[in-house]
N, C-alpha and C positions, 0 to 999 in steps of 0.2 A: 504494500500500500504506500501511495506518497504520505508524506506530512498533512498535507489537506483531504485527502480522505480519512487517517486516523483523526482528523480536527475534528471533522465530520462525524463520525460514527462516537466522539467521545460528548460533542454535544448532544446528540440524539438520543444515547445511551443514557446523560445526564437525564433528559428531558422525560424519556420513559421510567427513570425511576423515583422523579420528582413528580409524578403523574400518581404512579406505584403507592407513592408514600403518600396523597392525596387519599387514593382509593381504602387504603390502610385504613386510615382515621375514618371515612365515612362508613367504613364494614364496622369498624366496631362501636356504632351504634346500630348492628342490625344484628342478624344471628350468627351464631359462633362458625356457619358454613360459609357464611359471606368472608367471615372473618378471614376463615382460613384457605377460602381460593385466592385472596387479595393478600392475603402473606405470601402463600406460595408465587405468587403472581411479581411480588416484590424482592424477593429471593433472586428470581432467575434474574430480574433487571438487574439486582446489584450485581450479579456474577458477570451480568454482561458487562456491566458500565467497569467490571472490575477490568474483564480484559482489555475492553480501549483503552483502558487507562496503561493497563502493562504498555499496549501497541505504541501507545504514543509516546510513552517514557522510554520506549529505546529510540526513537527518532532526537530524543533530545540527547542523547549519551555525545 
């Protein structure tokens, strides 16, 4: 990947798991299944937003 597409996919990744943590807080005010597709849901975002984050920290080495 260039530099601007790991830009790219580490804002996006940011964005879906700012979204994630949104959806977090409105499941838990409903039932504990809401709760827990919206954790799970926020899980996978941060592992993604984990690896852009790796990708883009070796373009800055």
């Amino acid at each position: 990947k260039t530099f601007q597409e790991a830009q790219s996919d580490l804002n996006q990744t940011a964005a879906d798991l700012n979204q994630s943590a949104g959806d977090v807080v409105h499941a838990s005010r409903g039932t504990t299944t809401q709760l827990a597709d919206a954790s799970g849901k926020f899980s996978e975002d941060f592992d993604e937003f984990l690896d852009a984050g790796i990708e883009m920290a070796g373009h800055t080495q």
